[in-house]
N, C-alpha and C positions, 0 to 999 in steps of 0.2 A: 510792638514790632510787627509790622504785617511780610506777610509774605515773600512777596513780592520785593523786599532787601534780602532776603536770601538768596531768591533766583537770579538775582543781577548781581551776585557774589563776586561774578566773572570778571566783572567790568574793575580796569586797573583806576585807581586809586593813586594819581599822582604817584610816587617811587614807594609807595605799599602795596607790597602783592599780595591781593585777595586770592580767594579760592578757586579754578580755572574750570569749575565746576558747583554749578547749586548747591547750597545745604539740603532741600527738600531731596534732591536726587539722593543723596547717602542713606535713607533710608526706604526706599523702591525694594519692595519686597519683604519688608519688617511687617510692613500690616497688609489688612485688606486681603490675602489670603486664601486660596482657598481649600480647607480644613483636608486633611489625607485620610482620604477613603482605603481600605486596604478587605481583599476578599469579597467584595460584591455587595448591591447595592439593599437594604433591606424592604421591608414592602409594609403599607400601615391600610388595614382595610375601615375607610370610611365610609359611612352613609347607607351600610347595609337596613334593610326592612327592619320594622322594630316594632313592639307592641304599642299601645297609646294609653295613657293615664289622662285621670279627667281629674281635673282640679275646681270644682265650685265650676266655672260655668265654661273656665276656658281650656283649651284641649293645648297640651305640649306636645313634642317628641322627645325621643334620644335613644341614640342606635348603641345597639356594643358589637364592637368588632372583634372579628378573629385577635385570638393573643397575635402578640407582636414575638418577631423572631429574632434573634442576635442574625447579624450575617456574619456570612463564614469567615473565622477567624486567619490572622494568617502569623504563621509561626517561623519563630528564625531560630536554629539550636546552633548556638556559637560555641565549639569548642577551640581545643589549643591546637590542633591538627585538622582543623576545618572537615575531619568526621565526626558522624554519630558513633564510636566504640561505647564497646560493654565497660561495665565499671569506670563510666568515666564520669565527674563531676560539672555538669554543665549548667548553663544560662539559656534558661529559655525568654524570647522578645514575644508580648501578643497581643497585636494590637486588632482592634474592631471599634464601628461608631457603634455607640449606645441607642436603639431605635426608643427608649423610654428614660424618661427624668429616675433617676434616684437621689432624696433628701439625704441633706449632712446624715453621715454613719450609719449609711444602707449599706449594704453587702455587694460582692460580686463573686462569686463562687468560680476557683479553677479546679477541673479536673484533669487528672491522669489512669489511661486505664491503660496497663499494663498484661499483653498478650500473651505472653508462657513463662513468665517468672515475676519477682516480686523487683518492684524500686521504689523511690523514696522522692519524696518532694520535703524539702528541707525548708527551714522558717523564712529567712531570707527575702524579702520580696519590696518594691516599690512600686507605685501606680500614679500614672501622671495622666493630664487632661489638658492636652495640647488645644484643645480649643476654647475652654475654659480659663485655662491662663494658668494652671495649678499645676506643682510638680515639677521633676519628678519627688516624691516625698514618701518617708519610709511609713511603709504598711504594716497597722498591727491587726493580725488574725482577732477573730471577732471571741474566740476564747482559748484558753489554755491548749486544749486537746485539738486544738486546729494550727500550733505550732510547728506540728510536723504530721504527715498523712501517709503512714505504710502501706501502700500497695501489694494484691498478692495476686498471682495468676489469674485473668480474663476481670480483675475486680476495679473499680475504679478508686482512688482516693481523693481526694476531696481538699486543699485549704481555699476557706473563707476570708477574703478580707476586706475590712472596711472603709469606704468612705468616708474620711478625715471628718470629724466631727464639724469643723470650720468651715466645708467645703462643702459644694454638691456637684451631681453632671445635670447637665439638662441633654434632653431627647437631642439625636446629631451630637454631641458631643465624641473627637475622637482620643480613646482610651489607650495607655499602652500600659502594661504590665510585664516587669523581670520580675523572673524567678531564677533565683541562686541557689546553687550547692543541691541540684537535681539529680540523685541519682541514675545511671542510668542502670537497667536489667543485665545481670550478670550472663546472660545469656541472649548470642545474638537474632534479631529476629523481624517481621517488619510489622506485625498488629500494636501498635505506638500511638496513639492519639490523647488529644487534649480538648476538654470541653471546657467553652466558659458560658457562664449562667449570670447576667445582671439580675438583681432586685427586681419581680415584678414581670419577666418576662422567660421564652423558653429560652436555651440556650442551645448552642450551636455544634458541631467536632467537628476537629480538624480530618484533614482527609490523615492514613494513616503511613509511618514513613517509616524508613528501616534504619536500623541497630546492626551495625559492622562488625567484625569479629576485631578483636583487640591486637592492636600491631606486636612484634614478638622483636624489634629491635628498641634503640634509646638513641633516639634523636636531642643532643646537649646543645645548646646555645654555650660559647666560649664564656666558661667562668669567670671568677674573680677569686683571688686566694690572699690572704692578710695572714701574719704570724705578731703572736705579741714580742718576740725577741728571733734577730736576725744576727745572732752571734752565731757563727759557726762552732759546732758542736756542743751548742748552748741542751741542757736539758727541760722538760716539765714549759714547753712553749706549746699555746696555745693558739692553733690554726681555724680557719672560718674557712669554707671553701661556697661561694655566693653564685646565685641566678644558672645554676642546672637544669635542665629541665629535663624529666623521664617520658617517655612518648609508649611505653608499657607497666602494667602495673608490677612491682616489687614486692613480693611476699617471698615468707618460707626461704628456709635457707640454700633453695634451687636457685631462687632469683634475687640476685645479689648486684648490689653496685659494689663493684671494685673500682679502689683506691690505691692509683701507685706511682712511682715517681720514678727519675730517670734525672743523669748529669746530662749537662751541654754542653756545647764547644766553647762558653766563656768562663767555666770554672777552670782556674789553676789551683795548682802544689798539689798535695796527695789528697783525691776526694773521696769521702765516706759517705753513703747513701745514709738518707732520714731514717731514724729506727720509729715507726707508727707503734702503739700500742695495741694489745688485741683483749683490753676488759673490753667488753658493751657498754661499763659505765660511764667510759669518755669520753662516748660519741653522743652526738644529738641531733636528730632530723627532725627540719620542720619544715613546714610550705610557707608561701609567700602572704600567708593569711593568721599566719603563727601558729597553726594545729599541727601539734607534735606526733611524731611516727616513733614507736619506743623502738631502740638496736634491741635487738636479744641473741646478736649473735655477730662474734669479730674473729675472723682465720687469718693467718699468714699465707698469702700466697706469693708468686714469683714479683720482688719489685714493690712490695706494699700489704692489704689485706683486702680481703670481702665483705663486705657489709649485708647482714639483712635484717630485716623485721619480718614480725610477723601481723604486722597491721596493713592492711594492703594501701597501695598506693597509688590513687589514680594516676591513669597514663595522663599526659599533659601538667600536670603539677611543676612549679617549680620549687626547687627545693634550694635550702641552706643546709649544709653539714659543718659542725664542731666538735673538733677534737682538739682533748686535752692530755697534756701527759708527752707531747712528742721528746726527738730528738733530733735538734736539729742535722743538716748532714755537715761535715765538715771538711776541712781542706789545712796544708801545711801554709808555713807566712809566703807570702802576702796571704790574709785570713778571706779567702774570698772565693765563694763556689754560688752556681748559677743552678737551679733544679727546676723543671720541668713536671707539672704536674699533671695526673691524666683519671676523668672520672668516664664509667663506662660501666656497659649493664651485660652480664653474662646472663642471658633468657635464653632457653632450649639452644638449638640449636647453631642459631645467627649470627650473622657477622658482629658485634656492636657497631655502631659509629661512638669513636671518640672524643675527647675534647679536653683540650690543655690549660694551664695556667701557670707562669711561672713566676720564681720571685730567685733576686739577689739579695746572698747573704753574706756580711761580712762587717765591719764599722765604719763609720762615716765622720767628718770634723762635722763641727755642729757651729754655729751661729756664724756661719757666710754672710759676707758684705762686699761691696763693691763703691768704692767711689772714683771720680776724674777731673781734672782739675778742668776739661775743656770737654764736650758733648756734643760742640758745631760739627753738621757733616763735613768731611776732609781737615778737620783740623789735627793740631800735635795735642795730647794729653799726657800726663801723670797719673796713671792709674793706682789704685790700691785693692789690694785683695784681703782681708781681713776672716780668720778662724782660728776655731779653739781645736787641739789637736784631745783626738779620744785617745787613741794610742801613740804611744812614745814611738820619737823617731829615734833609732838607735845612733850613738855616735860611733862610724867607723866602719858600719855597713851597706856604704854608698845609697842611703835613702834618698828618696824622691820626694818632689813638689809637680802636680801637676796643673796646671793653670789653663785655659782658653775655652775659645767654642767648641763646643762639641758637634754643630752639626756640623754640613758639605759647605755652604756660604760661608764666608768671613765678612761678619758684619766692623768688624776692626783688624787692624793688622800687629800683631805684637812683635815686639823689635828682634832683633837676629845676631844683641851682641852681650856677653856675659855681662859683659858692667853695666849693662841697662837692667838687673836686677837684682834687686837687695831683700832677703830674708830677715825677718827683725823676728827675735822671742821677746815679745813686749813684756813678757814674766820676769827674765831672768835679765833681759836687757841686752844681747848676744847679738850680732848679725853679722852678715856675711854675703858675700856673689857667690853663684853657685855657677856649674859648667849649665849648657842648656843644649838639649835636644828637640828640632822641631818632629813635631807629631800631629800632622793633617793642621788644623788652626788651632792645636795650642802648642805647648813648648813643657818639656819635660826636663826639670830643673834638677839636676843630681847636686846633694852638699857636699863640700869637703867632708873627708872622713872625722874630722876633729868635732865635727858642728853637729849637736843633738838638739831632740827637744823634747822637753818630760811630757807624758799622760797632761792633761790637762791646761796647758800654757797657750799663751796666747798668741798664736802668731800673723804676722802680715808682710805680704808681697807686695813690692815697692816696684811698679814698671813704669821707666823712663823712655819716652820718646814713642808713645802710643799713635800713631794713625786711624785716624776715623773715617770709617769707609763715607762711601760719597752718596748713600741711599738713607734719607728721612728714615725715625721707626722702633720701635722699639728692639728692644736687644734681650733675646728670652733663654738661649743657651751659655751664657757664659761659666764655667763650673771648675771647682777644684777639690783634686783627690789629693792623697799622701799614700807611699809605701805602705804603712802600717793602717791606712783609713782607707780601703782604696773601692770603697764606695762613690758613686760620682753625686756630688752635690751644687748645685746650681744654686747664683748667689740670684739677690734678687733681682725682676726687670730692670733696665734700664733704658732710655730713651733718645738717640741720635736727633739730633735738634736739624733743623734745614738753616737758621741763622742765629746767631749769638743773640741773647741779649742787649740792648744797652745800657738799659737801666730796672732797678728794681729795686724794693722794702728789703731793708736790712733785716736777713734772717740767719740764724745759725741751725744747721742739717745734722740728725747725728744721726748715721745709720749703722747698726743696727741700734735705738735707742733702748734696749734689754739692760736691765742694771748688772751691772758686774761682767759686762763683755766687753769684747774687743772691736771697738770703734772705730769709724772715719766723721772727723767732725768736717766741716764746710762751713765758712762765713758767705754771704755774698749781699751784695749791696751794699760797698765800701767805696767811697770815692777819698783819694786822697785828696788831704786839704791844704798842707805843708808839701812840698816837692820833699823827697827825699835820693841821699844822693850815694852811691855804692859804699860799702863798705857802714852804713849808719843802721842803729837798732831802731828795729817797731817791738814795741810794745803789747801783747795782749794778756788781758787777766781771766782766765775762767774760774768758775763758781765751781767747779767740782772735776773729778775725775783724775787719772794721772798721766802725763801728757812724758813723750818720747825726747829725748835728748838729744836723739840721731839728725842730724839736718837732714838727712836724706827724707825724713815722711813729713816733711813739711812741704808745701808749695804754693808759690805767688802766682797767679796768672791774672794778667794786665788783659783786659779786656779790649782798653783803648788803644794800645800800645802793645802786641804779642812778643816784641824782640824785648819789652820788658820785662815777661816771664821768668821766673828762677825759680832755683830751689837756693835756698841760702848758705850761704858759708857756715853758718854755726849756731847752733842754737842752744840756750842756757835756762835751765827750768828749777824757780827758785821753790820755797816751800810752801809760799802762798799761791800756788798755780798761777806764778808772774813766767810767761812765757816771752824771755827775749832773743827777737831774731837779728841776726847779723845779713843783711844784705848784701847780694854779691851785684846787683842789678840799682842803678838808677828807678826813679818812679816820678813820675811829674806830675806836679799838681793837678786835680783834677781829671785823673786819669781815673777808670773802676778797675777795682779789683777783686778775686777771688782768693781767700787764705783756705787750704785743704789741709788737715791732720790724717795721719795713716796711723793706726796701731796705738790710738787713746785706750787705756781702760775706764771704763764705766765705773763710777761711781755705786759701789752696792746700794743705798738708799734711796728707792725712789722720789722723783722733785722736780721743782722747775729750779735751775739754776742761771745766773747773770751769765753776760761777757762784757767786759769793757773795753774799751778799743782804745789805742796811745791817741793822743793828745792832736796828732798829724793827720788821724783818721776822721771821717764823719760818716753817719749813714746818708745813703746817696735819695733826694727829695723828691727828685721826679722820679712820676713811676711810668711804668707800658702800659699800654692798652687793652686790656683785657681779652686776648681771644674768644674766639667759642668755643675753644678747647680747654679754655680755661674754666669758665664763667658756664659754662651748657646750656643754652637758652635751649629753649623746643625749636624744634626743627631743623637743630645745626649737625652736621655730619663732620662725626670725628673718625678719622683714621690714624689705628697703630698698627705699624708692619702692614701686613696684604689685609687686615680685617678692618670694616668698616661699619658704627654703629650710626645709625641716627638717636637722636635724646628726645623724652620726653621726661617733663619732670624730675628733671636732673638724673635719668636715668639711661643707662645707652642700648638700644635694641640692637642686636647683632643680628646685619645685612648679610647673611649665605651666598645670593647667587647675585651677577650683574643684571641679571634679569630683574631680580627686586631690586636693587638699588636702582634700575630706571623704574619701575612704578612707583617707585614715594619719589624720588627726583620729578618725577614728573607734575608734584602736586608741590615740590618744596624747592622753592628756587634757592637754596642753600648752597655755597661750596664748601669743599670739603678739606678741613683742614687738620694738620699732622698732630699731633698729641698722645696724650695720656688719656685711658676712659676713662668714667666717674665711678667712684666708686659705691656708690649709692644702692641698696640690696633693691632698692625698690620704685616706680615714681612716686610722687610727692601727691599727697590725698587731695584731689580735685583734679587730677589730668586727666586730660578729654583723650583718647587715641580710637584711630579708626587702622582695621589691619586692612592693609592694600588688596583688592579685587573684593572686599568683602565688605557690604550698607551698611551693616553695625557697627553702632557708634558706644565707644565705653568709658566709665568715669573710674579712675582709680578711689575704692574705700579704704576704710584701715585694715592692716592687716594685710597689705599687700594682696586685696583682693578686687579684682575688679567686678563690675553690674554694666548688664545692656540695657538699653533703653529702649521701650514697647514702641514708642512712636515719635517726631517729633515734636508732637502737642506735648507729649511727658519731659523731653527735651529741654522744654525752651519754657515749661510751667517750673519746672523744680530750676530753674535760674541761670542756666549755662550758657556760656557763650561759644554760639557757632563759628567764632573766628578763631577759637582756640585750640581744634581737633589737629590733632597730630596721626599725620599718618606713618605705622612701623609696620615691619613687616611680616609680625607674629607677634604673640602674647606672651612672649620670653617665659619666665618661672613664676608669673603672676597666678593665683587661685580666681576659675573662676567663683561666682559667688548666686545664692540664688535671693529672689526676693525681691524686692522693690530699691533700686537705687539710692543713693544716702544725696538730701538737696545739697545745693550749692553753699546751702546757708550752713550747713553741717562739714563740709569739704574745704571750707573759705574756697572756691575754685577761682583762677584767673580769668579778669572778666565779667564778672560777677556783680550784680547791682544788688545793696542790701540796704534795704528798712530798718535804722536805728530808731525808734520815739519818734517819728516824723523827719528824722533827718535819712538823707542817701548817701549809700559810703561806693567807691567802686575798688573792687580787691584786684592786687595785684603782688604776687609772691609771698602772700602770708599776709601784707598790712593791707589796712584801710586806710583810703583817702577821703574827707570829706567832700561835698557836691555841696558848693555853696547858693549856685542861681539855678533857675530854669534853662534861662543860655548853655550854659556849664553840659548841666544835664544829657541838653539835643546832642552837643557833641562827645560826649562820654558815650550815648546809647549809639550813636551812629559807627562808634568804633566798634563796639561790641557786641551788639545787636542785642544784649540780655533782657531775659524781662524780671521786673523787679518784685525781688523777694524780699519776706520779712525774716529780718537778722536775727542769732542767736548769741545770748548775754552780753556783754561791752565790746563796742569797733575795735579791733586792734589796731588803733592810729599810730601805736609807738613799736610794734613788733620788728623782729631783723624780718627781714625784705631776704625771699632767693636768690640766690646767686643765679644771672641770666634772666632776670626777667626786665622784659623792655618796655619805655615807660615813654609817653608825648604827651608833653602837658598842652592840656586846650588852649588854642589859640597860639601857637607855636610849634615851627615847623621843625626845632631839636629835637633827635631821639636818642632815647638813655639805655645804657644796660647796664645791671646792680654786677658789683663784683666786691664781695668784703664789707658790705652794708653803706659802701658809696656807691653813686650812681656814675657812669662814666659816659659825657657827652661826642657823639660821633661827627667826625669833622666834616663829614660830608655822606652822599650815599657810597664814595668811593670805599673810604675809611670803615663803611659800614659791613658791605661786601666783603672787603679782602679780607676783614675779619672773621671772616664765617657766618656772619648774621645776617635774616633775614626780618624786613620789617614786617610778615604775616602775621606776629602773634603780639604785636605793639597792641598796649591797653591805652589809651586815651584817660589822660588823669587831671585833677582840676591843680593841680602844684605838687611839687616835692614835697612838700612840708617840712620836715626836721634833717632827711638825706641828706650826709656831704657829699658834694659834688666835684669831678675831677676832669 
């Protein structure tokens, strides 16, 4: 593949859009270089006068010059407070070029010499060689006693460390060296310097810089607080209080972090403050590096207690605190109080600055669900709400049901008449309409006094006559409390659709599918086959679980036909989970339907179980077209709600500002369509992405770590294809990774030409295709521009294929995209588009081979 197909990347391709920009341009500025000079230029004296040796008849020279000097180093001390303080544990950066070669596992000596008091240079260190290519890579001192280097007044100390046995520097090579966990002198001052010494040459000191006095306040970044048990007035709970940070050091029982707490204005009934413990032995302080700080000392003060140690604690540290033994605070029923937590440093005389965290206490229902018999925006629904109650609803003391959104938007509209809600105790079989009071977007359900529900029973909200707001998106507040639970708990997302379905693979949905809960089942992709005419039973048999008698948590909704919709007159459930419904609604042949259950209990046994459908029924043969919110090809843009991911390897990069989504817009002619993201932790091992404004180009390895690539000569030798780079807009939660890149042949990458025994395969989504001709070939390599590598162990000819990856067999002008291990043919470029796809990452293939095709 020469060049010069990269640089005419630009150029459009019939209805395949190339890159609008060179491959060779994406890495401008990866090589060629030039090496970072830091503190001045050093000096090599050659050619000085020299004495002469006579060798038999003929006369040599050879001069020696002045030693060689390090130039001046240049030093960066990165604290947590962007000062130099006393006692504070820092990272020193030091970088200088090497004016002389040192061989694998020479030396380089750092000192520190310390002006009026003693500090510590701590083992801690790595040394990398940015022109070398090596690093950064952890440094071991050259022996034991070089570990660690105690400094005493005006004296220098000293750690050596070595040049990686594997490694060397050559002369110009630039060095940088961190050193960790650097004490600094307990007393502040400005005679502070740092000498470094290469192998073989003099060594250089920094100019000398000052040691600040130590701040006397605690500057906290807003915590985080966990409790293992949030029952009000629960005892022996176990608190975590995370990410504090002290900005003075804590010793001695003068300097104390106090711990205290405070009600807010959302706890009700009678509130009782936490009772904290005051052993030392239930506390534990540690930093963000796991070095533990002992308590030796715990008071009662106003609100909570004082904490100290007496192991001192550098200022900038962040700390975790654990205590064990609390009590929690408590409140009269509704069991539900709101506490405010506050960490803060009583030093001398100063103000602190404070910092809160708070947590709600009280029970909550546990296994929320949500299903709807309709999800198109503005259509009518049948909603279900399905949980398990913790605590009993009392019968007779006007308990409560709270249902709906919790935020300020009503992404749904919930109805505004009692009989559009039905209570079912799926345990005990009971239910009931309750009165309903609206409450901002949701509705606050009081029971008749007659109507209970025990500890543990299963129950579900039956809402008729739902409104689907008119905005695509997911749906991320929906939530329901109880009087005696009154925790708010959100069921899971759900997703406002822009248009109905027509068709689709007959599947049964059980949410939540936990064994032994309270479920909403869903059939859908049922076409009736028989007309069926009011008043007549259908038929269904499930394989397990036990199914509601009520007709009310049943519902038909006719997809073809919406005024065919019901809920049915009657429903009969025999002992073999023969569930027969009595229809109050006509249904005509060939019409699709959707069958929804509200308030199933789960079968305790984990399994896959049948369904069989009545005789009238069939599953529906044609299927839809696979979005790109379905399927994720690279480069398609899915949005849910206001957040917008582009995918790479089946994985979705979250878009922040509109500003980046037009820099990758700009390279991915993709539109962007309404969905679900993928749920994938990670891309798929061989995806190419490049981060927008930034030449680096990177291949996902295992382990969800990525590798950059030194040049594009390493590029396009380890076997990748330039047509496959995806650009996102950051490196999401991917590890970078160091080392040498893992090839294409190790990654399968998309795109990919591989050397079987003489044969050529070209990869696409995991499989190999075989390359039968030379023909073949030219246009296989012209799609992909790869250059060919030697394969590793057997082609995977018969592998599943990913979901989204788009396939044009040579010599045809069809293109495919895999959805479910068939491939799905695009009717056109219209078809292709409105789908979300873009033809930029189409692999060029010599046939399907074994693929079914739709």
């Amino acid at each position: 593949m020469n060049k010069s197909k990269f640089d005419n990347s630009e150029v459009g391709e019939g209805r395949l859009s190339r890159r609008p920009r060179s491959f060779t341009s994406r890495f401008l500025g990866m090589t060629g270089a030039a090496a970072l000079v830091l503190g001045g230029a050093g000096s090599v004296f050659i050619g000085a006068s020299a004495a002469s040796a006579t060798i038999g008849t003929q006369t040599v020279s050879y001069s020696i010059g002045a030693a060689t000097a390090v130039p001046t180093i240049a030093l960066s001390n990165a604290v947590a407070s962007s000062s130099a303080t006393v006692n504070n544990l820092v990272t020193y950066t030091i970088n200088f070029v090497s004016p002389v070669a040192i061989a694998a596992g020479g030396t380089v000596a750092v000192g520190i010499t310390v002006g009026n008091t003693s500090g510590t240079i701590a083992s801690g260190a790595t040394m990398a060689d940015s022109t070398g290519g090596w690093g950064p890579l952890n440094v071991t001192p050259t022996t034991a006693a070089d570990n660690t280097a105690n400094a005493t007044a005006g004296a220098q100390s000293t750690l050596t460390l070595a040049v990686p046995s594997t490694q060397a520097v050559k002369a110009g090579d630039s060095i940088s060296i961190v050193l960790t966990g650097v004490a600094n002198p307990t007393v502040a001052g400005t005679s502070y310097t740092v000498t470094v010494t290469p192998q073989n040459a003099v060594g250089a000191t920094s100019a000398a810089f000052a040691i600040t006095p130590a701040s006397t306040t605690v500057t906290a970044a807003t915590p985080t607080v966990t409790s293992s048990n949030l029952i009000p007035s629960a005892v022996n709970a176990n608190y975590t209080f995370s990410g504090f940070t002290t900005n003075a050091v804590v010793t001695t029982s003068t300097n104390t972090l106090n711990l205290t707490s405070a009600e807010t204005t959302t706890s009700t009934g009678n509130y009782t403050a936490p009772v904290f413990p005051t052993n030392a032995s239930q506390y534990t302080l540690k930093d963000s590096a796991g070095n533990s700080y002992p308590v030796t000392g715990v008071s009662s003060i106003s609100g909570g207690v004082a904490i100290s140690s007496s192991t001192t604690i550098p200022s900038g540290t962040v700390l975790t605190l654990t205590v064990s033994g609390v009590q929690n605070p408590g409140a009269t029923s509704p069991s539900s109080a709101n506490t405010t937590f506050t960490i803060n440093s009583s030093i001398g005389t100063s103000a602190p600055t404070t910092t809160a965290a708070a947590l709600d206490y009280g029970t909550a229902v546990t296994g929320a669900s949500f299903s709807a018999s309709n999800l198109t925006v503005g259509g009518t629904s049948n909603d279900t709400v399905g949980f398990t109650a913790t605590s009993a609803i009392v019968a007779g003391t006007g308990n409560t049901i709270t249902v709906g959104e919790t935020g300020a938007t009503a992404n749904i509209t919930l109805p505004t008449t009692a009989t559009d809600y039905i209570i079912m105790d799926n345990t005990t079989g009971n239910s009931t309409n309750p009165t309903i009071a609206p409450s901002g977007n949701q509705e606050v359900l009081t029971l008749p006094s007659s109507f209970g529900v025990n500890a543990g029973d299963k129950v579900s909200v039956e809402i008729l006559g739902v409104t689907n707001g008119a905005t695509a998106g997911a749906v991320t507040d929906f939530a329901v409390a109880t009087f005696s639970d009154p925790l708010v708990v959100t069921v899971p997302q759900f997703t406002l659709l822009a248009t109905a379905p027509t068709t689709s693979q007959l599947s049964a949905t059980v949410t939540p599918n936990t064994a032994g809960a309270t479920a909403s089942y869903t059939l859908q992709g049922i076409t009736v086959k028989t007309a069926y005419a009011a008043s007549n039973v259908m038929d269904i048999y499930f394989g397990s679980g036990t199914f509601p008698s009520f007709a009310g948590a049943y519902t038909i909704t006719d997809l073809t036909n919406s005024a065919s919709s019901e809920t049915p007159t009657k429903v009969v459930v025999s002992a073999n989970n023969q569930v027969a419904i009595t229809l109050s609604n006509s249904l005509a042949a060939g019409d699709q339907i959707v069958i929804s259950v509200a308030g199933v209990i789960n079968t305790a046994t984990a399994g896959t179980y049948p369904v069989t459908l009545d005789a009238n029924l069939e599953a529906t043969t044609a299927t839809t077209f696979p979005t790109s919110a379905v399927s994720y090809p690279n480069g398609a843009f899915v949005q849910s709600g206001a957040q917008v991911d582009v995918i790479a390897g089946g994985y979705g990069f979250g878009i922040s500002t509109q500003a980046a989504y037009g820099a990758i817009a700009a390279v991915d002619p993709s539109t962007v369509e309404m969905g679900s993201f993928p749920t994938a932790m990670a891309p798929r091992e061989g995806t190419l992405i490049q981060v927008a404004g930034s030449p680096g180009i990177w291949v996902v390895g295992a382990n969800s770590t990525i590798y950059q690539f030194s040049s594009a000569s390493q590029f396009l030798s380890d076997g990748y294809s330039p047509m496959q780079v995806v650009t996102v807009p950051n490196a999401g939660s991917l590890t970078v990774g160091t080392g040498v890149p893992p090839t294409a042949a190790v990654t399968m990458a998309d795109g990919s030409i591989q050397n079987f025994g003489g044969t050529l395969y070209v990869f696409d989504g995991g499989r190999a295709f075989g390359i039968p001709t030379p023909a073949v070939y030219n246009q296989v390599e012209a799609s992909t521009g790869a250059t060919v590598i030697t394969g590793m162990g057997t082609p995977p000819t018969t592998a599943s294929i990913a979901d989204g990856s788009m396939l044009q067999v040579a010599g045809s002008a069809g293109i495919y995209a895999t959805y479910g291990g068939t491939a799905y043919q695009f009717s056109s470029i219209g078809n292709l588009t409105g789908n979300g796809y873009t033809g930029m990452y189409t692999v060029t293939i010599p046939g399907l081979g074994t693929l079914p095709t739709a």
